[in-house]
TORFI-828263 format. One record per residue (C-alpha): residue in one letter; z, y, x. Coordinates in Angstrom, 3 decimals. Layout:
N
+------+----------+----------+----------+
| code |       pz |       py |       px |
+------+----------+----------+----------+
|    A |        Z |        Y |        X |
...
+------+----------+----------+----------+
END
This chain:
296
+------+----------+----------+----------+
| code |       pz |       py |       px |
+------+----------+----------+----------+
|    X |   92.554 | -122.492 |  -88.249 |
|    X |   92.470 | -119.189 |  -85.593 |
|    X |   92.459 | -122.160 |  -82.991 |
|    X |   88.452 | -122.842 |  -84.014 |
|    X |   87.200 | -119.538 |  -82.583 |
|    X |   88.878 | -119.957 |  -78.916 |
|    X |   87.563 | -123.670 |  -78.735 |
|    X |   83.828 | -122.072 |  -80.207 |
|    X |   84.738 | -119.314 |  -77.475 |
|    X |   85.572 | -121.904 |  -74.797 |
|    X |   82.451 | -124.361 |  -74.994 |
|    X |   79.863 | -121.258 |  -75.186 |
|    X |   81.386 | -119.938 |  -71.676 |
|    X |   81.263 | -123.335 |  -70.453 |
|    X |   77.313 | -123.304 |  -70.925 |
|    X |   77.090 | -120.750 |  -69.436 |
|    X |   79.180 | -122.178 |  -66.077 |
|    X |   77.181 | -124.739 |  -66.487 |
|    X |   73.376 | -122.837 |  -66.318 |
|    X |   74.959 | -120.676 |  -62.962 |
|    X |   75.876 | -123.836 |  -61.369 |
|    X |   72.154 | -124.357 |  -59.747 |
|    X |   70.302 | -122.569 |  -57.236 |
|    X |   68.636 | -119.932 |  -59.124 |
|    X |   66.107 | -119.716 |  -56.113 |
|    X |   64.783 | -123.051 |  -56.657 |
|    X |   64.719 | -124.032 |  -59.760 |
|    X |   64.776 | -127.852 |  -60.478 |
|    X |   61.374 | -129.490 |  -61.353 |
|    X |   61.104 | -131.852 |  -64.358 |
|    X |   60.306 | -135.369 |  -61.986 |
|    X |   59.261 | -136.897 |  -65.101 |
|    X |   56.342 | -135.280 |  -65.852 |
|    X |   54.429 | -135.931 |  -62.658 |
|    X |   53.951 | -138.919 |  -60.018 |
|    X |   54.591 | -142.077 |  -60.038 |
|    X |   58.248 | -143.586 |  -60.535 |
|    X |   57.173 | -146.618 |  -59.634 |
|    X |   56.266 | -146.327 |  -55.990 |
|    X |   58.962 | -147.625 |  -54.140 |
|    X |   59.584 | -146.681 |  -50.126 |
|    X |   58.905 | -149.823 |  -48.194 |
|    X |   56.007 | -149.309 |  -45.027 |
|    X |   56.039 | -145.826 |  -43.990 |
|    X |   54.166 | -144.463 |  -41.185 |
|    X |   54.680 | -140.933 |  -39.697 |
|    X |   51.711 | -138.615 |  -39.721 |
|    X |   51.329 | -138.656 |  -36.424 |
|    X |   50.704 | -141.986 |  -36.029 |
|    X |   48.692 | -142.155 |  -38.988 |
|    X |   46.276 | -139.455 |  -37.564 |
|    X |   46.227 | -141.686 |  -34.458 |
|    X |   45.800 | -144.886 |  -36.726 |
|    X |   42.742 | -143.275 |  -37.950 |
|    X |   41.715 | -141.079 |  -35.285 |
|    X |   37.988 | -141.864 |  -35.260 |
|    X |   37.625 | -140.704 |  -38.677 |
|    X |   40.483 | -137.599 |  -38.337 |
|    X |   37.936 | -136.073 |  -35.228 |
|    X |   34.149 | -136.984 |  -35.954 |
|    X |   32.565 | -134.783 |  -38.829 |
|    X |   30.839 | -136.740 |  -41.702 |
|    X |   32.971 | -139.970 |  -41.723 |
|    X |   35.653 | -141.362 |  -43.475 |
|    X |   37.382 | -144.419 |  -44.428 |
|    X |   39.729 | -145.327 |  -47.321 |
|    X |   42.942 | -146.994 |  -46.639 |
|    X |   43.028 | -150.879 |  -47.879 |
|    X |   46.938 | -151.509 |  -46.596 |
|    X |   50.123 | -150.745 |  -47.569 |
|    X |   51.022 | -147.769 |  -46.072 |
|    X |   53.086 | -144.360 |  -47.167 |
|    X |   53.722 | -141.016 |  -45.694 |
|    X |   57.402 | -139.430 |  -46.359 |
|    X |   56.664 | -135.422 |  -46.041 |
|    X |   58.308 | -131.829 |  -47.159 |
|    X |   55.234 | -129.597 |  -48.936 |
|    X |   54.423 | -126.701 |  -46.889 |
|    X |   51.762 | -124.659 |  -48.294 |
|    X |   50.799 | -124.707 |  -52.035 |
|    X |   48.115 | -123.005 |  -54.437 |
|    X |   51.062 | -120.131 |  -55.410 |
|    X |   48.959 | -117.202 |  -54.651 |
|    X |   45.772 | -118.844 |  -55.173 |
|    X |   44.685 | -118.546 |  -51.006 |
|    X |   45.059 | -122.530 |  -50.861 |
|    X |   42.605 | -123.983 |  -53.002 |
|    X |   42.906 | -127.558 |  -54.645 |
|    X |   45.217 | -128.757 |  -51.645 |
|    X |   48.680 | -128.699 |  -50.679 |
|    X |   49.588 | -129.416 |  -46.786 |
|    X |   52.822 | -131.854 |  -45.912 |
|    X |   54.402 | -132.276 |  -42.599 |
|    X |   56.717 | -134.730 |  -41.362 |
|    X |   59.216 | -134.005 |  -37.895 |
|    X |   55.441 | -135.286 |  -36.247 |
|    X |   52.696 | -133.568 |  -37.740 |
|    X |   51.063 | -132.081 |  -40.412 |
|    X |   48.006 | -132.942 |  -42.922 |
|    X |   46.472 | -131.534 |  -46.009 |
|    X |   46.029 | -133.719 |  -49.343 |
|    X |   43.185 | -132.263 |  -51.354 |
|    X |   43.967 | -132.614 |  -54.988 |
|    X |   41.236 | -131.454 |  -57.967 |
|    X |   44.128 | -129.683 |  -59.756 |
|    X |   45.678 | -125.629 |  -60.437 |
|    X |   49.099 | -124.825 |  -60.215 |
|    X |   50.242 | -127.520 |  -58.142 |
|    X |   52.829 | -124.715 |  -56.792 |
|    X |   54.197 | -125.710 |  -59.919 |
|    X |   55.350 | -129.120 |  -59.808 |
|    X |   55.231 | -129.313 |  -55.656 |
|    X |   57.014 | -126.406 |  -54.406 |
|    X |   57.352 | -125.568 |  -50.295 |
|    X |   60.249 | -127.702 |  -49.588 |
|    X |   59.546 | -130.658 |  -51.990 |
|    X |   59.686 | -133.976 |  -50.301 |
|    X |   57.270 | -136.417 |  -51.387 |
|    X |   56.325 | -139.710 |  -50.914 |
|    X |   52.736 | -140.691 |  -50.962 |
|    X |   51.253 | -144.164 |  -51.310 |
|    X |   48.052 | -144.098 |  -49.028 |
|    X |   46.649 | -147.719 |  -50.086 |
|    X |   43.009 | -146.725 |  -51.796 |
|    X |   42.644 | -143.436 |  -50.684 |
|    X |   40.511 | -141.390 |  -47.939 |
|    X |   41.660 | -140.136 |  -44.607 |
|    X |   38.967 | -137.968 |  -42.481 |
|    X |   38.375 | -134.159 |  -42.227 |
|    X |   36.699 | -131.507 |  -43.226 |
|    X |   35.224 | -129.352 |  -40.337 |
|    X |   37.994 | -131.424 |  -38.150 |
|    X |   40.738 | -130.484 |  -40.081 |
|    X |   42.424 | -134.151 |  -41.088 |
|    X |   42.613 | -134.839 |  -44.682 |
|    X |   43.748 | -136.781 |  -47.147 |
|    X |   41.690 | -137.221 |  -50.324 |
|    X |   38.097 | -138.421 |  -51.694 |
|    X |   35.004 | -138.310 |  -50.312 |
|    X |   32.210 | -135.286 |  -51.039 |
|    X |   29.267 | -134.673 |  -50.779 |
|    X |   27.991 | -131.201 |  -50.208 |
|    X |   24.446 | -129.746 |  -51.770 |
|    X |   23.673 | -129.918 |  -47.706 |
|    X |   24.154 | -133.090 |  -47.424 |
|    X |   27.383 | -132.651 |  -45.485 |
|    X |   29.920 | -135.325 |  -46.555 |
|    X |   33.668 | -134.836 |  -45.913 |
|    X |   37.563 | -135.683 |  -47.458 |
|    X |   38.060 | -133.230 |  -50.082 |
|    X |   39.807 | -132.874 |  -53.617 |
|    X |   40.727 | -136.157 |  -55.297 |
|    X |   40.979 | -136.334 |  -59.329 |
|    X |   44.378 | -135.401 |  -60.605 |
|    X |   45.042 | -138.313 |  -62.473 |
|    X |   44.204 | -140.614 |  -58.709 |
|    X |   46.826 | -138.337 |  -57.144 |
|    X |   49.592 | -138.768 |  -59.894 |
|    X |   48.968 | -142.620 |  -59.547 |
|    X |   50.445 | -142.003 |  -55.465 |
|    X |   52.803 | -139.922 |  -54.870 |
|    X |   56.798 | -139.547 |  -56.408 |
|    X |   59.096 | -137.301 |  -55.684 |
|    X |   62.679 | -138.655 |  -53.377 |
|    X |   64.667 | -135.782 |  -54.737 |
|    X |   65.195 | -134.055 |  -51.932 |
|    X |   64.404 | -130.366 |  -51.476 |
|    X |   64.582 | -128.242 |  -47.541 |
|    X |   64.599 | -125.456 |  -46.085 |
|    X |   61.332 | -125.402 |  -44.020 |
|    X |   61.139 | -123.074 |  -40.837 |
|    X |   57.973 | -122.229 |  -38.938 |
|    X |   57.611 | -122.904 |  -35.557 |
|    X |   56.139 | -119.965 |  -33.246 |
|    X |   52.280 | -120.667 |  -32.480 |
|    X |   52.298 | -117.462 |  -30.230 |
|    X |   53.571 | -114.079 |  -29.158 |
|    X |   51.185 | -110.860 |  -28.692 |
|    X |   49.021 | -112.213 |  -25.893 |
|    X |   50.373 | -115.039 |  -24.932 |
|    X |   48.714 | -117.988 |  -25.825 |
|    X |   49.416 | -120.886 |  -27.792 |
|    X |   50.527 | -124.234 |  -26.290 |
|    X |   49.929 | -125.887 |  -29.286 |
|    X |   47.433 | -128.512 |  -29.335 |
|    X |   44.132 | -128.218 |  -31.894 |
|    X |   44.002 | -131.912 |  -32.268 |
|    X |   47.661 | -133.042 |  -32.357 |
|    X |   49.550 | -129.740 |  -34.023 |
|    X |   47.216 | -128.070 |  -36.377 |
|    X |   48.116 | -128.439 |  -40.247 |
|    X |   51.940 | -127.357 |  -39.026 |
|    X |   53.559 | -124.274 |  -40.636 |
|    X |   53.797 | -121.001 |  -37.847 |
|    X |   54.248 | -117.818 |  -37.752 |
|    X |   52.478 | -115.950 |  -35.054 |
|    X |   54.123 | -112.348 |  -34.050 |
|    X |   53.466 | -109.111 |  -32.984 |
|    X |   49.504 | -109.276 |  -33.224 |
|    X |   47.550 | -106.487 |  -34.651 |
|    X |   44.011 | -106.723 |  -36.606 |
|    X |   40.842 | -106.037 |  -34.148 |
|    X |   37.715 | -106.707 |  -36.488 |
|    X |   36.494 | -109.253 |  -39.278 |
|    X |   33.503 | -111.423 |  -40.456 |
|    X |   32.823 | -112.100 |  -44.271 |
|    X |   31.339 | -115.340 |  -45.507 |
|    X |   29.982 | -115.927 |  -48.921 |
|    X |   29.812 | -119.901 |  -49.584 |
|    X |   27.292 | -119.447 |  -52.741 |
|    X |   24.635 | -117.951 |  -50.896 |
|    X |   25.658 | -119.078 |  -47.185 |
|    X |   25.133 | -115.345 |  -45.854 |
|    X |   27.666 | -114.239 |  -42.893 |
|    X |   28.258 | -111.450 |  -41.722 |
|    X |   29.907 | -110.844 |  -38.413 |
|    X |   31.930 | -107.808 |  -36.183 |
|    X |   33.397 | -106.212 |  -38.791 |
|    X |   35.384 | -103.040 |  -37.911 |
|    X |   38.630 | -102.694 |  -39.083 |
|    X |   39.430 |  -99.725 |  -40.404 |
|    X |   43.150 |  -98.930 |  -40.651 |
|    X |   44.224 |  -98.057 |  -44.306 |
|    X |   40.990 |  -99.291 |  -45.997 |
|    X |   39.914 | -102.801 |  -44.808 |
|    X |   41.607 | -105.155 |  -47.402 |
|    X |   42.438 | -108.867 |  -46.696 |
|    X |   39.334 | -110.275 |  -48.431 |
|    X |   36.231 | -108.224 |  -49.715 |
|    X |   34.841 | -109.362 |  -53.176 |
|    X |   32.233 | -112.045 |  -53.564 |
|    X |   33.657 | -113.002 |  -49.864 |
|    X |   36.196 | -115.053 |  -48.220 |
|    X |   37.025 | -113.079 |  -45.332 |
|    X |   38.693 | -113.946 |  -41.360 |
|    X |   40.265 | -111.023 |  -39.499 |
|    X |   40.389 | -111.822 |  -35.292 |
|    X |   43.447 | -110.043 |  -33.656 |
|    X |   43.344 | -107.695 |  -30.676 |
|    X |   45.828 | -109.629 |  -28.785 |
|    X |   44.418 | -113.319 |  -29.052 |
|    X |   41.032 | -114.999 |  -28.231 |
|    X |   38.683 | -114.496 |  -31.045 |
|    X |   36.093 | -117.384 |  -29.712 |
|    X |   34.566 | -119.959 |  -30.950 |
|    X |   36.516 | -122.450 |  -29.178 |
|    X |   40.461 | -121.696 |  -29.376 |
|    X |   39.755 | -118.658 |  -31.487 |
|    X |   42.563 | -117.792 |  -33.687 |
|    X |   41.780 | -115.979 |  -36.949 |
|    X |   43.372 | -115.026 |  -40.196 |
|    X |   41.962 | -116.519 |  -43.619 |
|    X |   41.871 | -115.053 |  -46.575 |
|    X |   40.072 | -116.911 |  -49.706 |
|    X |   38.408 | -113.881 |  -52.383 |
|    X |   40.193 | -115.552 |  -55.101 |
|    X |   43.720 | -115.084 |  -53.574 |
|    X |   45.958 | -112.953 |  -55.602 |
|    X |   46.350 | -110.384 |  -52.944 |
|    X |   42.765 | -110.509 |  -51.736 |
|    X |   42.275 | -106.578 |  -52.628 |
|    X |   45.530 | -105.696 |  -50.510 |
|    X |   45.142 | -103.022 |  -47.689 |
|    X |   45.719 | -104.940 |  -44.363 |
|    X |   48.885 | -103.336 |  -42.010 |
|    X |   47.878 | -100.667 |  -40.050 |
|    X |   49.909 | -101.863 |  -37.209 |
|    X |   51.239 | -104.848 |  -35.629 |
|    X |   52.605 | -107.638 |  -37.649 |
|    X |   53.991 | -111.587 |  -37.471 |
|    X |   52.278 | -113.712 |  -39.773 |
|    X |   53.226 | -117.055 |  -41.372 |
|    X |   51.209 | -119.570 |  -42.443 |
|    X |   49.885 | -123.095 |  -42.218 |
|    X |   46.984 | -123.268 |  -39.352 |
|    X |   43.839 | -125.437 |  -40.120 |
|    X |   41.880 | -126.587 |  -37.607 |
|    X |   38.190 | -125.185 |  -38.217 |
|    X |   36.209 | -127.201 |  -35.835 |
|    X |   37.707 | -125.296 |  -32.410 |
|    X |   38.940 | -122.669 |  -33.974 |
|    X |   42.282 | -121.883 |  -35.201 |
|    X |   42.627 | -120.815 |  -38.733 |
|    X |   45.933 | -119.515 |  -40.259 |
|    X |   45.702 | -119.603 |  -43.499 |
|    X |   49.291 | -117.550 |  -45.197 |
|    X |   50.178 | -118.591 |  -48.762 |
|    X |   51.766 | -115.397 |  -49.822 |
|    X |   51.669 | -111.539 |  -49.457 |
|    X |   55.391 | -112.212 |  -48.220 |
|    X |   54.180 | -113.849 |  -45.534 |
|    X |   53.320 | -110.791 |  -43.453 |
|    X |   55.827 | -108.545 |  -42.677 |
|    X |   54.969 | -105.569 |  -40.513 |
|    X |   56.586 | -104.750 |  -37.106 |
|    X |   58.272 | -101.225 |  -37.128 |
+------+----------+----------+----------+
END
């Protein structure tokens, strides 16, 4: 009878072996609940040559097209709604290129963490751009008229995409050093994950979407000017790259991101994040506070 203890003793530690065999860092995601099981990898098509496929629509404002063949994109998740800067869109990336899918959903960090490899079936949905950054989704209409890719229902997107069940490591590429300039090209490379070092914060411009008013030449002022200032979304131009309109490179900060109200460093910094194309500009658009890490 004193051997029923040891055995109760023996099957409780092995639960617990068990639980602390996984990576505690990345938890595992419950596949069943989302996507589609059914999709089945058979044409694939890299993004690259998807963008090219569909270039027309990809680099000319106000057009689209949806996708009547069988074609899928096999990508990793880059850039999520986790901190609430990303709105209603995720961006993938294959070894080509990179694209955002715009999905009418919150907390997709969720289900789709960074790393997650997906496949997506493309056959009835949009490809084009908004403000020439290519995009995978439905079409909208703004209240100007403006039409675009944007957000597609939730239910559309959980009809095309499943999950392979693999999970990586994803690295950023550099997009530039201090003053150097980027190589990368606007057309080609934007949408990738980067991390751009050793710039420092030179001045700002706020935008407010509901009543279209801008405001431009911001100073920065070190220890006071946050990321984004209430009621705005906010870009911050560096001292050490171009700050044009065309090849500008700015940071992006959304007044809804969790860390909107966050002083900006003082100092110089490398930044990650994934960079949109915003017409000729460069946007880079980080997806969490611990994406900027000061230089000392």
């Amino acid at each position: 009878m004193k051997k029923i203890p040891y055995l109760l003793l023996a099957l409780v530690c092995g639960c617990f072996t068990a639980c602390m065999d996984g990576d505690w860092d990345e938890p595992a995601t419950d596949n069943t609940l989302y996507g589609n099981s059914n999709i089945k990898e058979t044409n694939v098509i890299t993004i690259a040559a998807l963008k090219q496929k569909y270039s027309n629509e990809v680099s000319t404002e106000g057009i689209y097209k949806q996708i009547n063949e069988d074609l899928q994109i096999k990508a990793v998740v880059t850039a999520n709604d986790v901190q609430g800067n990303m709105y209603n869109e995720i961006a993938v990336q294959d070894a080509t290129g990179a694209i955002f899918i715009g999905i009418a959903q919150g907390g997709i960090f969720g289900y789709l963490p960074v790393g997650t490899e997906i496949l997506v079936d493309l056959n009835g949905l949009c490809i084009g751009n908004y403000r020439l950054s290519a995009t995978i989704g439905t079409p909208y209409t703004n209240s100007s008229g403006d039409v675009s890719v944007s957000r597609m229902p939730r239910a559309l997107w959980q009809q095309h995409f499943t999950f392979t069940g693999y999970r990586m490591r994803v690295e950023p590429e550099v997009f530039a050093d201090g003053s150097t300039k980027t190589t990368w090209d606007i057309a080609k490379d934007a949408g990738k994950l980067c991390v751009l070092k050793n710039v420092s914060i030179k001045k700002g411009g706020y935008y407010n979407s509901d009543t279209k008013q801008y405001v431009d030449n911001v100073p920065f002022v070190a220890g006071e000017s946050a990321f984004s200032m209430p009621d705005y979304s906010t870009s911050w131009y560096f001292k050490e790259q171009p700050d044009g309109s065309n090849g500008g490179v700015q940071i992006y900060t959304s007044n809804y991101a969790d860390f909107a109200a966050m002083k900006l460093p003082k100092g110089k910094m490398n930044i990650t994040g994934v960079v949109k194309r915003y017409r000729n500009q460069w946007e880079l658009i980080i997806r969490s506070i611990d994406d900027v890490e000061e230089v000392k």
